[in-house]
DSSP file (Angstrom, degrees, kcal/mol; ACC not computed):
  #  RESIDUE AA STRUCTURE BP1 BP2  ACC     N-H-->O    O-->H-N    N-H-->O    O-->H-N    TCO  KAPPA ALPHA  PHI   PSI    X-CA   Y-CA   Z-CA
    1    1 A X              0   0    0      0, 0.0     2,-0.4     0, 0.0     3,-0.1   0.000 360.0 360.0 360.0 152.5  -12.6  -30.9   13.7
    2    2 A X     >  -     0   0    0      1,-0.2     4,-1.4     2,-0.1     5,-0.1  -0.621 360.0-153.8 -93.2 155.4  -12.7  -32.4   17.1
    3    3 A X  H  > S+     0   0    0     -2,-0.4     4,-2.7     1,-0.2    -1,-0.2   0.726  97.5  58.0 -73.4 -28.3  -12.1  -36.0   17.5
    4    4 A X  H  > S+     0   0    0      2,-0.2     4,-2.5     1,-0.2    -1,-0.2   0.928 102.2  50.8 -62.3 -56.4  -14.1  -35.9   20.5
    5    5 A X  H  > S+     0   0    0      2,-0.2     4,-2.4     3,-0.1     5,-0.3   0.939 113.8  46.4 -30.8 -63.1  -17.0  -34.6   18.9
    6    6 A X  H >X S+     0   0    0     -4,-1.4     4,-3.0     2,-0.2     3,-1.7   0.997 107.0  52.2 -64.5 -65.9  -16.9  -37.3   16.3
    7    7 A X  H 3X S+     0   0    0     -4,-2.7     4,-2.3     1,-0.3    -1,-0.2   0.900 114.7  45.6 -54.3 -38.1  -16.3  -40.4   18.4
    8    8 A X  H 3X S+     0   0    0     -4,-2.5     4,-0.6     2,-0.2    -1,-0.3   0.763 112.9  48.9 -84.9 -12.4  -19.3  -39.4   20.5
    9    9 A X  H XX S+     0   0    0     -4,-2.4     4,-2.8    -3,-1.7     3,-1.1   0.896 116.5  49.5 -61.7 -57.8  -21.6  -38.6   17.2
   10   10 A X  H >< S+     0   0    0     -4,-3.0     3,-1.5    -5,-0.3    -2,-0.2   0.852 108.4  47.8 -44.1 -57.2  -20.4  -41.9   16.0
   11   11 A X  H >< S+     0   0    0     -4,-2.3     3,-0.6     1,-0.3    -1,-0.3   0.623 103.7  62.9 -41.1 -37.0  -21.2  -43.8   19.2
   12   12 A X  H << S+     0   0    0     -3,-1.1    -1,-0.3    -4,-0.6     3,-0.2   0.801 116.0  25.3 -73.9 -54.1  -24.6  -42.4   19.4
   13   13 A X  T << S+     0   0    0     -4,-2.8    -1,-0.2    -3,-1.5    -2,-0.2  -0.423  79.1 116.7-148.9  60.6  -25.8  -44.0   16.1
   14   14 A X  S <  S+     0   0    0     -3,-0.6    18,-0.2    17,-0.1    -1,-0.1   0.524  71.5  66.7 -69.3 -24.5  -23.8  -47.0   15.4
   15   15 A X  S    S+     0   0    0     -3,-0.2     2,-0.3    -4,-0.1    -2,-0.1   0.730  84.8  72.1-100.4  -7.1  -26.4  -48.8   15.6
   16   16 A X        -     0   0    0     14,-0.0    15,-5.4     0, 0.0    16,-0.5  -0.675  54.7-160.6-118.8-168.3  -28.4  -47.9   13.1
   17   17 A X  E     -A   30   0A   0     -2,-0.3    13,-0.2    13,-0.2     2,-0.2  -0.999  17.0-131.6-154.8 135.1  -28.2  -48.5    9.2
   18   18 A X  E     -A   29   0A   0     11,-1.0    11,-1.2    -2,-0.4     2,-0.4  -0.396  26.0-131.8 -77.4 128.9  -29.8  -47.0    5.9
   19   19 A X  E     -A   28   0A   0      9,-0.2     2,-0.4    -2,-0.2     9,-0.2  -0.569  33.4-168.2 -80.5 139.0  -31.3  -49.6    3.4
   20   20 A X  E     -A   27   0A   0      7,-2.6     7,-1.6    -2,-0.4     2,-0.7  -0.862  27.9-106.6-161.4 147.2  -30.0  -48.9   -0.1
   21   21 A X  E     +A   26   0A   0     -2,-0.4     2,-0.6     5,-0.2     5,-0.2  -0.543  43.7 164.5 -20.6  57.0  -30.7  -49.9   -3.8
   22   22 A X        -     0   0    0      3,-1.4     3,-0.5    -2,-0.7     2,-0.3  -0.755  60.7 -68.4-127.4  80.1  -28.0  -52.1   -4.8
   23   23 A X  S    S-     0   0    0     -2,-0.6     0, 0.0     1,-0.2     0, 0.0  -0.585 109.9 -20.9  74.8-150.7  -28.8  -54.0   -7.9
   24   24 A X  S    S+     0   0    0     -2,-0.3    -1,-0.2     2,-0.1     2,-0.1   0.990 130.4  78.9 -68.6 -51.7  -32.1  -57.1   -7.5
   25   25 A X  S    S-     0   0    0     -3,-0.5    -3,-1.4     1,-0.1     2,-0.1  -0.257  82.6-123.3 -98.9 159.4  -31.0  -56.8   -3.3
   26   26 A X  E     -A   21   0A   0     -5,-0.2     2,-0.3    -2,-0.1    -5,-0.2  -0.375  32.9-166.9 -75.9 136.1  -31.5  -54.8   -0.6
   27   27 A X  E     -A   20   0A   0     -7,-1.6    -7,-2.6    -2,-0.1     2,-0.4  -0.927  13.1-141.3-120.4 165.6  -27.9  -53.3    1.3
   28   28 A X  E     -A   19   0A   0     -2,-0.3     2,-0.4    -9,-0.2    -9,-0.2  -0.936   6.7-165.6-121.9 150.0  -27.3  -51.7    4.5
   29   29 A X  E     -A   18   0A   0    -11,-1.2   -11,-1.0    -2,-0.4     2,-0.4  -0.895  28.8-132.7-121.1 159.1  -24.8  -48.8    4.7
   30   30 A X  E >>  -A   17   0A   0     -2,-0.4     4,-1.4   -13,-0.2     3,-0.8  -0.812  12.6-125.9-103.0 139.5  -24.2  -48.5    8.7
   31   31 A X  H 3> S+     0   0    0    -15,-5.4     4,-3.1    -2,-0.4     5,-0.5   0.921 114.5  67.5 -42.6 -32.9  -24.4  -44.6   10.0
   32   32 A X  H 3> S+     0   0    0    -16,-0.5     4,-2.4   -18,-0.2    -1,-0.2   0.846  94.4  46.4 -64.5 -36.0  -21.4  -45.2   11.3
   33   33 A X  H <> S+     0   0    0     -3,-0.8     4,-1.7     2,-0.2     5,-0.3   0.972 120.1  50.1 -50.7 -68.9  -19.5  -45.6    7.5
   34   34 A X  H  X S+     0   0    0     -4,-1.4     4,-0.9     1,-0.2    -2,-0.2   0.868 106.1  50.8 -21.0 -80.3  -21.8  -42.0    6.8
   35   35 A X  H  X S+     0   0    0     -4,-3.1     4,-2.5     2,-0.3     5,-0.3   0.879 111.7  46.0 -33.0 -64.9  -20.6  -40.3    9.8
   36   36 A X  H >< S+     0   0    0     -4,-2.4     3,-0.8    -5,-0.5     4,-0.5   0.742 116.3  50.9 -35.2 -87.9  -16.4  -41.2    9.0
   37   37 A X  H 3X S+     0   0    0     -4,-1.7     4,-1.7     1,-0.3    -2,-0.3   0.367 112.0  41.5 -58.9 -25.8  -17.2  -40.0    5.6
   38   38 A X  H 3X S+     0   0    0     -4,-0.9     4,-5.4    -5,-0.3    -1,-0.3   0.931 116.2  47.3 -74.3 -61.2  -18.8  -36.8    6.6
   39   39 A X  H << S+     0   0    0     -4,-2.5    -2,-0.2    -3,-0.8    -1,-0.1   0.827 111.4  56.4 -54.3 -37.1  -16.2  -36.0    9.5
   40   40 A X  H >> S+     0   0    0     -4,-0.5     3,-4.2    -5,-0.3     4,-1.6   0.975 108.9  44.4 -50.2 -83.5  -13.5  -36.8    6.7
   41   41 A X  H >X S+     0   0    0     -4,-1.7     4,-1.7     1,-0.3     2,-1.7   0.832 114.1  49.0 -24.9 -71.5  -15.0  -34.2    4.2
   42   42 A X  H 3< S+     0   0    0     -4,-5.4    -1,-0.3     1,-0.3    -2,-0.1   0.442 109.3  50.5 -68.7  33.0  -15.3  -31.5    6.9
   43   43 A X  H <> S+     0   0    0     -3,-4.2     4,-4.7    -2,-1.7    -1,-0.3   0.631 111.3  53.6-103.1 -39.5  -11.7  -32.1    8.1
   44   44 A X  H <X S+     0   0    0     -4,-1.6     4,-1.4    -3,-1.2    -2,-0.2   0.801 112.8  39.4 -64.2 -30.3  -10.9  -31.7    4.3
   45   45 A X  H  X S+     0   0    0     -4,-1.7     4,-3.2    -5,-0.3    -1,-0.2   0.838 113.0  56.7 -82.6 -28.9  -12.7  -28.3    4.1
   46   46 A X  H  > S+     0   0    0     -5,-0.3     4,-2.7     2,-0.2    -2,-0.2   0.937 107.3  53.0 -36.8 -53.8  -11.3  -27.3    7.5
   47   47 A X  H  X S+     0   0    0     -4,-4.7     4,-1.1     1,-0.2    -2,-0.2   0.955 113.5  36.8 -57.9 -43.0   -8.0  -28.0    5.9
   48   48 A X  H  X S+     0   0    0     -4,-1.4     4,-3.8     2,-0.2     3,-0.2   0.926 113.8  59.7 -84.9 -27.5   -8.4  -25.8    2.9
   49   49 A X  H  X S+     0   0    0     -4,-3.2     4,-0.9     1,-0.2    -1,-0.2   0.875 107.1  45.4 -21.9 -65.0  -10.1  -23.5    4.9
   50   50 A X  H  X S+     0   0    0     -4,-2.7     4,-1.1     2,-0.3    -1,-0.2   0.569 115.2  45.0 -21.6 -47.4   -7.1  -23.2    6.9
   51   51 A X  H >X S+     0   0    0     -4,-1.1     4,-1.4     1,-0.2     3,-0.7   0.938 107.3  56.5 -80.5 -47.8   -4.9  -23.0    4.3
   52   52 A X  H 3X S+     0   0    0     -4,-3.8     4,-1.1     1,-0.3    -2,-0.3   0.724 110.7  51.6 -58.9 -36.1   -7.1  -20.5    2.5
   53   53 A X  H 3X S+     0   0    0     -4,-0.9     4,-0.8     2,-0.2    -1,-0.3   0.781 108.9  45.4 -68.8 -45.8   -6.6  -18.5    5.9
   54   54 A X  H <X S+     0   0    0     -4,-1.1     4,-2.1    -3,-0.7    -2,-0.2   0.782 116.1  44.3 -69.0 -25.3   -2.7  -18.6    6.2
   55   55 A X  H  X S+     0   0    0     -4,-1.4     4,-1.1     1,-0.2    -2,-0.2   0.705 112.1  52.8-106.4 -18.4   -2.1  -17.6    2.6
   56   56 A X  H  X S+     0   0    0     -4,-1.1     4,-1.8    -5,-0.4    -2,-0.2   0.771 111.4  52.4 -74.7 -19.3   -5.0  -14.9    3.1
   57   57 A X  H >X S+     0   0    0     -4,-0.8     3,-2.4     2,-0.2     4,-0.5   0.920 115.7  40.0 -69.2 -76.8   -2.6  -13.7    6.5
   58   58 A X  H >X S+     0   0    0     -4,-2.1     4,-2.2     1,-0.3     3,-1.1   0.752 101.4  61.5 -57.9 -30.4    0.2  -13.5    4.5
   59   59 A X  H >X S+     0   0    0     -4,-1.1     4,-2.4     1,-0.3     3,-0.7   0.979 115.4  41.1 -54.6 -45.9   -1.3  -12.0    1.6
   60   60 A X  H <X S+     0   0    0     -3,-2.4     4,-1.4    -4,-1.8    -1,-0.3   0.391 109.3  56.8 -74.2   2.9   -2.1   -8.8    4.6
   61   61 A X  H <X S+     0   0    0     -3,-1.1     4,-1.2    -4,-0.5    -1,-0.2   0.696 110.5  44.1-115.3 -21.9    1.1   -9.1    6.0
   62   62 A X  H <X S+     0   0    0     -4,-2.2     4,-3.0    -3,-0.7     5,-0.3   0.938 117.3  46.5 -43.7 -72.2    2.6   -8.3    2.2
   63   63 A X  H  < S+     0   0    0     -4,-2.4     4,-0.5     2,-0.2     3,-0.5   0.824 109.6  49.6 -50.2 -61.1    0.2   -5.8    1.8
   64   64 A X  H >X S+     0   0    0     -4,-1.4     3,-3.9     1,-0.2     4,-0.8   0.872 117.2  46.0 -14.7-102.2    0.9   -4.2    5.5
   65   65 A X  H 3X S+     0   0    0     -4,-1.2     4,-1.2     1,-0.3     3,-0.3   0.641 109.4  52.2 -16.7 -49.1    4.8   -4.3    4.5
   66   66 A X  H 3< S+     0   0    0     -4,-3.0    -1,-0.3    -3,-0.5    -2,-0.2   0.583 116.0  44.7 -75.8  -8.3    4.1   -2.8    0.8
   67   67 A X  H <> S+     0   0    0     -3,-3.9     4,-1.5    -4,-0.5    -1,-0.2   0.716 108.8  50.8-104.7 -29.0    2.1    0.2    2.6
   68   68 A X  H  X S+     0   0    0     -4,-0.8     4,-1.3    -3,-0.3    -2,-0.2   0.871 113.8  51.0 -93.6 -52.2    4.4    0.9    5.3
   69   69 A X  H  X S+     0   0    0     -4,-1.2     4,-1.5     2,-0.3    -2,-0.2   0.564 112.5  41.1-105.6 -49.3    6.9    1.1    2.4
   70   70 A X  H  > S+     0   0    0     -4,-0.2     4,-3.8    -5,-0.2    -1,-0.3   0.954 109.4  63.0 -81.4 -48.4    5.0    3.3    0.4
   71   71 A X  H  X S+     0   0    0     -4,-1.5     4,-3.1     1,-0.3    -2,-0.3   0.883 109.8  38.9 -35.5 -58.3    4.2    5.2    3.7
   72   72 A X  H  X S+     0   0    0     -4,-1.3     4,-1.2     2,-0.2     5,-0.3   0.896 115.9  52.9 -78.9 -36.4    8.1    6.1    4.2
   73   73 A X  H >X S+     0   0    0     -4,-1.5     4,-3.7     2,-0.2     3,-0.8   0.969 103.1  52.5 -76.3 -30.6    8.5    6.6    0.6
   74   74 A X  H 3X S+     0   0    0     -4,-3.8     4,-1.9     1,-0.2     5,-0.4   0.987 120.8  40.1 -59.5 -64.5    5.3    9.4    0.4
   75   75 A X  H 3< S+     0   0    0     -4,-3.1    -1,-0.2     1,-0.3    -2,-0.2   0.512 107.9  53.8 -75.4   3.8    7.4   11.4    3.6
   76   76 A X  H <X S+     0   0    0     -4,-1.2     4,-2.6    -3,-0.8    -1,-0.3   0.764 119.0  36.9-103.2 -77.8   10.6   10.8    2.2
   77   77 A X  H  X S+     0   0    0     -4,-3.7     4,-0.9    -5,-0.3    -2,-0.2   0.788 116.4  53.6 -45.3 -15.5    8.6   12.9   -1.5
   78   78 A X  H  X S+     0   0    0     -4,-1.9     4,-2.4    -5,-0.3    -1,-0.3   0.852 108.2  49.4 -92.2 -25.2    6.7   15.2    0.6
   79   79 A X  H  > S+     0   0    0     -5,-0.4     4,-0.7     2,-0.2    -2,-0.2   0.929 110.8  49.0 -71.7 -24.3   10.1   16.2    2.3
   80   80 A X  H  X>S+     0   0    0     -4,-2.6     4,-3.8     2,-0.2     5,-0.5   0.946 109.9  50.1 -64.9 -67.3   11.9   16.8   -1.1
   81   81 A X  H  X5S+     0   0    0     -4,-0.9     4,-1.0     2,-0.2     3,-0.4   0.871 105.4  57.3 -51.1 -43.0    9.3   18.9   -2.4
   82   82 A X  H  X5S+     0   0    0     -4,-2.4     4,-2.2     1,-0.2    -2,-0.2   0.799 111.6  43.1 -20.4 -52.8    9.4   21.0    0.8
   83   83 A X  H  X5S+     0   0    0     -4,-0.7     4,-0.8     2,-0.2    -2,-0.2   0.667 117.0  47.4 -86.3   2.9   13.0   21.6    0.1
   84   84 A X  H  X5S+     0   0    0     -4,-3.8     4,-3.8    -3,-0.4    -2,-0.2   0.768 110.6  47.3 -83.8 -25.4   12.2   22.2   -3.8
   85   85 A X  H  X<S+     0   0    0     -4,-1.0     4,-1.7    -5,-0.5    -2,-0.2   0.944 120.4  48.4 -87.1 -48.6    9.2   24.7   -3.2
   86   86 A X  H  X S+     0   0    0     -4,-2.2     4,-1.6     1,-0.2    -1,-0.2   0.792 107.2  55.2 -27.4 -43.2   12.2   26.1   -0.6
   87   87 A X  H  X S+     0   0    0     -4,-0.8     4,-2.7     1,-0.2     5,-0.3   0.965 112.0  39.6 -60.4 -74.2   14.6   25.9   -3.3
   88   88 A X  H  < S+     0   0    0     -4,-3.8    -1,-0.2     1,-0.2     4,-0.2   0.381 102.6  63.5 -92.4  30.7   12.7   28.0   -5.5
   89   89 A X  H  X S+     0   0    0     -4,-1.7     4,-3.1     3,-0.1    -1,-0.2   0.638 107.7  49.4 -75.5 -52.4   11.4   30.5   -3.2
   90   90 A X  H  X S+     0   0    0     -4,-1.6     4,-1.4     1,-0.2     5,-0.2   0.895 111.7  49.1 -60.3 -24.5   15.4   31.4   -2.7
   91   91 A X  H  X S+     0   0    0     -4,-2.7     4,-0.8     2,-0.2    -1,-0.2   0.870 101.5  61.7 -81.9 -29.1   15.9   31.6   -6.4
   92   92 A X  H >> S+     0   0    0     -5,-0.3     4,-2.4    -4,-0.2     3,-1.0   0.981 108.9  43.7 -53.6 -65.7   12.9   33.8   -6.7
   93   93 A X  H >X S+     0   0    0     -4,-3.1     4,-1.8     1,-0.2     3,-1.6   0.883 110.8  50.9 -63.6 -68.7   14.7   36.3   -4.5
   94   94 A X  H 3< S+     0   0    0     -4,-1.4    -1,-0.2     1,-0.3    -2,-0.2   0.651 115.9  47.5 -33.2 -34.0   18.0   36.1   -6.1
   95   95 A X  H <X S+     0   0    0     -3,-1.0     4,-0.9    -4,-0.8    -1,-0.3   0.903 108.1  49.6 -55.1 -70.9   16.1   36.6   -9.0
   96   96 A X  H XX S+     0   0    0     -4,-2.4     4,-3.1    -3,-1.6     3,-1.1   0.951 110.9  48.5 -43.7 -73.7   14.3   39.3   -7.8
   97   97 A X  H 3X S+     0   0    0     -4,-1.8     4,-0.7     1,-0.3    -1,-0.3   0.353 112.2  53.1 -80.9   6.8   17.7   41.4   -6.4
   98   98 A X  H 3> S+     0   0    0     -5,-0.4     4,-1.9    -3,-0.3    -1,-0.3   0.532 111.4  46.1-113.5 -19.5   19.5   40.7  -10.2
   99   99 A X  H <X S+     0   0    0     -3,-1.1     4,-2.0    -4,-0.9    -2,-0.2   0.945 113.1  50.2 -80.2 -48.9   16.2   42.3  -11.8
  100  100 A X  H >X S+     0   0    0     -4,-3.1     3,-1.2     2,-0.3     4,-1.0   0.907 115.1  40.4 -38.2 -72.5   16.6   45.0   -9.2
  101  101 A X  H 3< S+     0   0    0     -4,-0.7     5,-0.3     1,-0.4    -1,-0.2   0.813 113.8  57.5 -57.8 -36.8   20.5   45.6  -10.1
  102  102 A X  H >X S+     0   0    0     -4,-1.9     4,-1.7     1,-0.2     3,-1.4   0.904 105.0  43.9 -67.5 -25.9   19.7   45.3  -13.5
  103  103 A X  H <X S+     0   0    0     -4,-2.0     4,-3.4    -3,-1.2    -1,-0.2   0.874 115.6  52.9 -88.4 -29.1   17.1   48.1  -13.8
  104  104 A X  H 3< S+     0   0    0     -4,-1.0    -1,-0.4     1,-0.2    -2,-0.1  -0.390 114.9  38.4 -97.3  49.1   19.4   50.4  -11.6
  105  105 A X  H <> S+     0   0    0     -3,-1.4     4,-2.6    -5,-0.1    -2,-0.2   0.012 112.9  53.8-130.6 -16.3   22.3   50.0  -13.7
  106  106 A X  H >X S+     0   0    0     -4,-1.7     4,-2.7    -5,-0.3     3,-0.6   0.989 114.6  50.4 -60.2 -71.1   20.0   50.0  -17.0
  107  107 A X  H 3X S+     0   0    0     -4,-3.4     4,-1.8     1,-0.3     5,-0.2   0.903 108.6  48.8 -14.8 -76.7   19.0   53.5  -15.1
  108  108 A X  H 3> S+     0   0    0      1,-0.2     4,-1.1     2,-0.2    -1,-0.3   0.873 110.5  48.9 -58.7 -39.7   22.4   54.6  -14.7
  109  109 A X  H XX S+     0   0    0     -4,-2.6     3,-3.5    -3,-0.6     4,-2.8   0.997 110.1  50.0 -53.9 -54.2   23.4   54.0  -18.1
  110  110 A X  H 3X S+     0   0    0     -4,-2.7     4,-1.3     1,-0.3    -2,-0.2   0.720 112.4  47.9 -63.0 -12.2   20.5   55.7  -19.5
  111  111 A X  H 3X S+     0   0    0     -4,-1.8     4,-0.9    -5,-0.4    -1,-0.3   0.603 116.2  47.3 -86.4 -18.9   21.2   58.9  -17.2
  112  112 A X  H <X S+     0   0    0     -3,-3.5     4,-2.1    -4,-1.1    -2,-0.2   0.710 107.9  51.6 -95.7 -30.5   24.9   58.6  -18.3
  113  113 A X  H  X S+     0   0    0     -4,-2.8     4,-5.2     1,-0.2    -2,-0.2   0.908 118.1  40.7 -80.7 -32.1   24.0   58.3  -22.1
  114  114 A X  H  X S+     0   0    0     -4,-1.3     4,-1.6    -5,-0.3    -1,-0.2   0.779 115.3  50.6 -83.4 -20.3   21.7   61.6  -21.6
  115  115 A X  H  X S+     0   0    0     -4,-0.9     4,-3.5     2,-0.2     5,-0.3   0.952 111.2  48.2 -20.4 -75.5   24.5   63.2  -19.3
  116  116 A X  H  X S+     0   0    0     -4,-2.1     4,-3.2     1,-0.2    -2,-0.2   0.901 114.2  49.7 -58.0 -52.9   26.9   62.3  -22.2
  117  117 A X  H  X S+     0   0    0     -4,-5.2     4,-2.1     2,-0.2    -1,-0.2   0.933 113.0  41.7 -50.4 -48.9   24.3   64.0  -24.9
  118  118 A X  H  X S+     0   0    0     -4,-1.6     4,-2.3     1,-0.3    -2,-0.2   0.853 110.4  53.3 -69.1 -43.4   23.6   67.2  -23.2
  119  119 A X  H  < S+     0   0    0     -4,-3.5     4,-0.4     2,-0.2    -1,-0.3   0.852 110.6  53.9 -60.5 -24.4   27.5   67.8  -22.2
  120  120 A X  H  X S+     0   0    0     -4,-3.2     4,-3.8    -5,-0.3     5,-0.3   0.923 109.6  51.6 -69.9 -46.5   28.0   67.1  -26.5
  121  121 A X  H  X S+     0   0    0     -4,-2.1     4,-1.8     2,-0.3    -2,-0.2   0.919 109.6  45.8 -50.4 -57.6   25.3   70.0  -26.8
  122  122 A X  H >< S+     0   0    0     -4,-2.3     3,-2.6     1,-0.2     4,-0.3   0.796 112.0  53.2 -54.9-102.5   27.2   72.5  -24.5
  123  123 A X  H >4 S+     0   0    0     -4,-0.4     3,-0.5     1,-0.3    -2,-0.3   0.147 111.7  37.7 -20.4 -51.9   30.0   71.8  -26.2
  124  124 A X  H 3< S+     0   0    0     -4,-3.8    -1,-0.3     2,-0.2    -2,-0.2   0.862 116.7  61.5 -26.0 -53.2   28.9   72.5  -29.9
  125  125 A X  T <<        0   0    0     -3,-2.6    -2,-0.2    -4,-1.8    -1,-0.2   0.859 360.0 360.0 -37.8 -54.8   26.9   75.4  -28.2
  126  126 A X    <         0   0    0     -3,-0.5    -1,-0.3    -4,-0.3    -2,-0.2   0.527 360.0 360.0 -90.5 360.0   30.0   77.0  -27.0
């Protein structure tokens, strides 16, 4: 709070003073006593304010860090998976061209096994 503020509140009504209940007699509390005491609290909730303000910065300045952090790690996962879905696009073909060879050599056998029958046929035949 400013000090400036305060000394000129204070100045302003120093001169008067509050009756209060104190026991059988009458007491005076001066504004001026009030006034400290007020300007004390609200230095003391400025202060935790304050505080409450720095450890809420840092709390965002965690968070920021832990997001930026996550940030690099999500494009780091999307690139992996890029080369995976890559990955098995190449295996697909490879895949693909051994099904291929297999069916034309499956082919070729079965044209050699019916080859094989029909020359067995002549031959008995003859």
């Amino acid at each position: 709070m400013d000090s400036n503020l305060n000394s000129q509140f204070v100045s302003l009504s120093a001169n008067f003073t509050i009756p209060v209940a104190s026991g059988p007699s009458l007491k005076s509390i001066s504004i001026d006593s009030l006034t400290s005491e007020f300007f004390e609290d609200l230095q003391g909730v400025s202060n935790e304010c304050e505080c409450t303000l720095l450890s809420s910065k840092k709390e965002m300045e965690d968070l920021e860090s832990e997001n930026n952090l996550l940030s690099v790690m999500e494009q780091k996962l999307c690139k992996q998976i890029q080369l995976l879905i890559q990955y098995n696009k190449e295996l697909q073909v490879k895949l693909s061209k051994k099904k291929t060879k297999l069916q034309k050599r499956a082919l070729c056998i079965k044209i050699a096994r019916k080859l094989r029958k029909t020359a067995n046929c002549k031959e008995t035949q003859c």
